[in-house]
Backbone as CSV, one residue per row, in Angstrom:
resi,resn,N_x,N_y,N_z,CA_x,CA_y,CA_z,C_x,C_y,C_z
1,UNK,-12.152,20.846,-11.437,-12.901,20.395,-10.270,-12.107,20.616,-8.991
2,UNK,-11.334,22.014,-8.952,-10.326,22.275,-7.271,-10.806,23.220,-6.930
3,UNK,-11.762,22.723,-6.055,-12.546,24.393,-5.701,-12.204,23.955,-4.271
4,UNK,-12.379,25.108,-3.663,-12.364,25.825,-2.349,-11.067,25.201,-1.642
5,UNK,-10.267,24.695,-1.983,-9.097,23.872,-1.462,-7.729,24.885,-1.439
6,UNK,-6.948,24.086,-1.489,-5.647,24.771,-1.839,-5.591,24.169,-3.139
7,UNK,-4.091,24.856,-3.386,-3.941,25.389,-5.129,-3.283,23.934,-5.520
8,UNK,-2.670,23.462,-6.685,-2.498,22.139,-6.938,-1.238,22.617,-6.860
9,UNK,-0.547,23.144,-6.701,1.268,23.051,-6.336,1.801,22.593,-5.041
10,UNK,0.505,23.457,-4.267,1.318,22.874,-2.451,1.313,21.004,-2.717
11,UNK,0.338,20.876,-3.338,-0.366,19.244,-3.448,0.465,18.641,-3.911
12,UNK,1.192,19.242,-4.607,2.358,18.262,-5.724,3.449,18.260,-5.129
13,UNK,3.882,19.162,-4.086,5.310,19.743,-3.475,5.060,18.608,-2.274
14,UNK,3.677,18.673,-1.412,3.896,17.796,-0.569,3.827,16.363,-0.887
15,UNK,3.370,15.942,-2.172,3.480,14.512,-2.447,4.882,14.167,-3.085
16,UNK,5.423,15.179,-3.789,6.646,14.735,-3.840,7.489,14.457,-2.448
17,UNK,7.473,15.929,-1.635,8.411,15.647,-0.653,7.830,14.510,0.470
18,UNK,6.834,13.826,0.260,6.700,12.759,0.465,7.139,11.242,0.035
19,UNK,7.415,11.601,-1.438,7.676,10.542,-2.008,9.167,10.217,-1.408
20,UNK,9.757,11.471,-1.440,11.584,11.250,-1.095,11.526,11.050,0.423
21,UNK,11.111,11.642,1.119,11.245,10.966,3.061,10.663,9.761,2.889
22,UNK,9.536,8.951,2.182,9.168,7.616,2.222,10.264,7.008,1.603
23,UNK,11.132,7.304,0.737,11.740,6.896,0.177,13.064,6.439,0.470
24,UNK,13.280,7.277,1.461,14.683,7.477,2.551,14.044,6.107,3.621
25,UNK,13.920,6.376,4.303,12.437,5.401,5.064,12.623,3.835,4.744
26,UNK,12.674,3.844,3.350,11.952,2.516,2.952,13.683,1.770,2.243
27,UNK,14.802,3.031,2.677,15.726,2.397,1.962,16.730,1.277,2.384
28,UNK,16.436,0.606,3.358,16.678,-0.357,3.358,16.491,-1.629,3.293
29,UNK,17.785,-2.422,3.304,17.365,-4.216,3.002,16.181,-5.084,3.985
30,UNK,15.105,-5.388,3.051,13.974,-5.985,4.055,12.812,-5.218,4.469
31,UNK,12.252,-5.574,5.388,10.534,-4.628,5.507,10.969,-4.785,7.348
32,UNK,10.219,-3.571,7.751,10.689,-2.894,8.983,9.454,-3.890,9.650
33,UNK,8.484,-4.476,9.366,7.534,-4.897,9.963,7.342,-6.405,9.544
34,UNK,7.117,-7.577,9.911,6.745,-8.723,9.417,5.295,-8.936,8.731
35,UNK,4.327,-8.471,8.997,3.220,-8.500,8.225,3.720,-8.031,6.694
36,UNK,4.601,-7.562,5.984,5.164,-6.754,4.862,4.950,-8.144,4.094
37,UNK,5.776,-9.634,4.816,5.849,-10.288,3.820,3.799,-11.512,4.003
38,UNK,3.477,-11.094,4.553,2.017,-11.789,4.302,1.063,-11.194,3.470
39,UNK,1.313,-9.395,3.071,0.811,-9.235,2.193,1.441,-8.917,0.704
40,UNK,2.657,-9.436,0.875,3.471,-9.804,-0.740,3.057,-10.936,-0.976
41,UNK,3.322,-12.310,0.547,2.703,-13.397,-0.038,0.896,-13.536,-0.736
42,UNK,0.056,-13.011,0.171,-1.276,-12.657,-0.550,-1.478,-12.118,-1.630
43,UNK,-0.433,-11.111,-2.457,-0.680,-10.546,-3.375,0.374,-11.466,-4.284
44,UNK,0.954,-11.474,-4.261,1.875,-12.671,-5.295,0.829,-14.051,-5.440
45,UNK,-0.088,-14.149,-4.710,-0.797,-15.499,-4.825,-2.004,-15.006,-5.971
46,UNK,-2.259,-14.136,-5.713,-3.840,-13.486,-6.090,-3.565,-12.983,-7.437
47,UNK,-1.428,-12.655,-8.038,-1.461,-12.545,-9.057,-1.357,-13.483,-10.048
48,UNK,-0.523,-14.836,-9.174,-0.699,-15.675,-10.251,-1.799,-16.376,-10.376
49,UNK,-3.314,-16.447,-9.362,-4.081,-17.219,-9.636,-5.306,-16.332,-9.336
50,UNK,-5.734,-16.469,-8.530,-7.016,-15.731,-7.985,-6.993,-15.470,-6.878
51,UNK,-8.073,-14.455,-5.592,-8.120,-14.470,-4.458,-8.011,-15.348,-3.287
52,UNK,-7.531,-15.360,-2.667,-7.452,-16.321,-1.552,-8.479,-16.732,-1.058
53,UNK,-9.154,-17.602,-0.890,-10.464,-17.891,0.352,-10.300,-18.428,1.452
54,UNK,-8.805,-19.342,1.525,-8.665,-20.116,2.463,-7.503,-19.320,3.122
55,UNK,-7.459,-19.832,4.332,-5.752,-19.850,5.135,-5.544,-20.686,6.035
56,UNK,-5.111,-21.782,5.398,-5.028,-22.795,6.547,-3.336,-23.167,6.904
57,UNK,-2.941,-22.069,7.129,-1.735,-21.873,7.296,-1.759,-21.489,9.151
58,UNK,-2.760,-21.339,9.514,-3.129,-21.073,11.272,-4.067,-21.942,11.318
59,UNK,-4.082,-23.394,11.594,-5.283,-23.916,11.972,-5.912,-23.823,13.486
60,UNK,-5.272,-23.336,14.132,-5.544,-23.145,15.422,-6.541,-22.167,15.843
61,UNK,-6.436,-21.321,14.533,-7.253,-19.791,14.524,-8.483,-20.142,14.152
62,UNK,-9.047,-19.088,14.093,-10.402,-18.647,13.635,-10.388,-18.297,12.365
63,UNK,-8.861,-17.876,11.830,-8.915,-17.722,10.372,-9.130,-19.284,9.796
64,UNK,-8.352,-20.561,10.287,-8.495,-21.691,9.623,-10.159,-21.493,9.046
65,UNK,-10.986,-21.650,9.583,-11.945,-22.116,9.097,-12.836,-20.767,8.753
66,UNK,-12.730,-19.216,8.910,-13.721,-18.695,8.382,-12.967,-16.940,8.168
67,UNK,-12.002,-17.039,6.875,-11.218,-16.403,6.419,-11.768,-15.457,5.769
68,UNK,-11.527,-13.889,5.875,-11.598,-13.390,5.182,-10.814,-12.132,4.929
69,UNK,-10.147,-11.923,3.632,-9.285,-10.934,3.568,-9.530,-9.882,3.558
70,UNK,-9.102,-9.311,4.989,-9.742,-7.787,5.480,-8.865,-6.713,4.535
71,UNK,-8.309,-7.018,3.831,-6.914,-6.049,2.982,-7.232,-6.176,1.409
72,UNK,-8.164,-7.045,1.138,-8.402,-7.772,-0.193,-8.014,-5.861,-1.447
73,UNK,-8.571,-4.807,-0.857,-8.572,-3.948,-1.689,-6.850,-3.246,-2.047
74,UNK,-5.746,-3.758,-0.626,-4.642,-3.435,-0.639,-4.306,-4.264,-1.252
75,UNK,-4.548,-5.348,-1.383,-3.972,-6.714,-2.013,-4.366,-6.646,-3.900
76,UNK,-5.060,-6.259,-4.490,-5.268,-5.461,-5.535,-4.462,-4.631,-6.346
77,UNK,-4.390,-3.773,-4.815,-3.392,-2.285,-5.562,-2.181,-2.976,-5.812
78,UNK,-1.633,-3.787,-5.038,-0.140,-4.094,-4.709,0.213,-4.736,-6.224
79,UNK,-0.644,-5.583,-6.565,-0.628,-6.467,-8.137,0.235,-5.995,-8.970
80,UNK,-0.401,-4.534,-9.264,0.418,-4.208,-10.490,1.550,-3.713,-10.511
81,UNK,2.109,-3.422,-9.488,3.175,-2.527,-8.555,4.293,-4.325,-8.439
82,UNK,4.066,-5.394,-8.169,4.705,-6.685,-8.214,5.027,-7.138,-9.703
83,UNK,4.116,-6.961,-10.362,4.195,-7.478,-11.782,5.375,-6.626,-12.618
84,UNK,5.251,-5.418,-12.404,6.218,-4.120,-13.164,7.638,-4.287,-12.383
85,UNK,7.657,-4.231,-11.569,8.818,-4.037,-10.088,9.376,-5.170,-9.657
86,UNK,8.837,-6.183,-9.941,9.076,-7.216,-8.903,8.454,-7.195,-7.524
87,UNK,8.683,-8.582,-6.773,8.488,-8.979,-5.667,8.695,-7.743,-4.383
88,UNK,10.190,-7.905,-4.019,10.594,-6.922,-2.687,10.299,-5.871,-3.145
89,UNK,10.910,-4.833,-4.403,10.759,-3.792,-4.830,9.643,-3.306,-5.113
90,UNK,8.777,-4.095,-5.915,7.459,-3.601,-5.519,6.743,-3.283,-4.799
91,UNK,6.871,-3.855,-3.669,6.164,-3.903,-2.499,6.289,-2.399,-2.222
92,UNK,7.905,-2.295,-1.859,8.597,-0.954,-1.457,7.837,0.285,-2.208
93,UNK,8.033,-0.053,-3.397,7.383,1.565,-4.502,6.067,1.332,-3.818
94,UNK,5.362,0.533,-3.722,3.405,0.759,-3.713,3.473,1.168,-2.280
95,UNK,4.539,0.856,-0.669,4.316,1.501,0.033,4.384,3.182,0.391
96,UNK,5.671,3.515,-0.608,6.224,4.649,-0.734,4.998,5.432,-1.282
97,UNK,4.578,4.718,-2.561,3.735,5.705,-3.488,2.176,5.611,-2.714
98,UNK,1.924,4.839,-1.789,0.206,5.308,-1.267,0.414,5.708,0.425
99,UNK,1.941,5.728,0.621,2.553,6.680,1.833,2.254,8.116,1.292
100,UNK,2.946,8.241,0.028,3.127,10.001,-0.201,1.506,10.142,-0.528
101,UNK,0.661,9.327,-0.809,-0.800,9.581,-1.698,-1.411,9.840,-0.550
102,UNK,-1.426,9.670,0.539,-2.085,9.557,1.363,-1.494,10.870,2.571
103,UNK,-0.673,11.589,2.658,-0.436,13.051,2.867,-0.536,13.881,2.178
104,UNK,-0.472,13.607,0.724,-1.491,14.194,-0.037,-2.744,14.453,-0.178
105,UNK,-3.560,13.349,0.053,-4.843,13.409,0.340,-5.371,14.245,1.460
106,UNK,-4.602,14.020,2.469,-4.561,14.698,4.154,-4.658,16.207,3.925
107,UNK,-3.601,16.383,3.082,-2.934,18.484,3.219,-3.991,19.202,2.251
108,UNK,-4.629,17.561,0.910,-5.893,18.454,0.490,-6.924,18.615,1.100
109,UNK,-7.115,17.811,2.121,-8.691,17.671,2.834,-8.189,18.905,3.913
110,UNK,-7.303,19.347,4.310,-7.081,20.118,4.838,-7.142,21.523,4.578
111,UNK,-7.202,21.733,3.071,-7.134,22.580,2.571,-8.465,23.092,2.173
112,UNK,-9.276,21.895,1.919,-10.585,21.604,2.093,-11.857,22.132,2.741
113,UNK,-11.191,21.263,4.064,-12.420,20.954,5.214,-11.460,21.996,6.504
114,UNK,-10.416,22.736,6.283,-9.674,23.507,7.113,-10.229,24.613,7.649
């Protein structure tokens, strides 16, 4: 099913050499952004129990009272990537690995729709 695209090697060359610059990237202690740890905390919650509905962790907001997790489908992926990996490290591999998936996706649609 690889029609009219490019060939599946460029695809694999650029998701690898994606994987290693995300990888370089991501190699240090901690997350470059603070939102990193609200969606470890959301996904560490959602693995040991179920989805979140509430957040009354901002009552001041608009989230207090009518929450909804705009990420719920990132918060998913991240699960199984925490459970295998752990906590910090996980996080790290599932950013790395849907960093490189996602210039992958790009150089095929490019190859594509080019």
């Amino acid at each position: 099913m690889y029609t009219d695209g490019m060939s599946k090697r460029p695809i694999l060359m650029i998701f690898t050499l994606s994987l290693v610059l995300f990888g370089v990237i991501h190699a240090v202690p901690g997350f470059g952004d603070p939102d990193a740890y609200y969606h470890l905390a959301i996904a560490k919650q959602m693995a040991a129990s179920e989805p979140v509905r509430d957040f009354g962790w901002l009552p001041f907001t608009t989230l207090a009272d009518h929450y909804a997790d705009q990420h719920f489908l990132y918060h998913v992926a991240l699960v199984p990537f925490l459970n295998v990996f752990g906590d910090f490290l996980g996080l790290k591999i599932a950013t790395i690995v849907f960093a490189a998936l996602a210039m992958a996706l790009f150089a095929w649609l490019l190859g594509v729709y080019g």
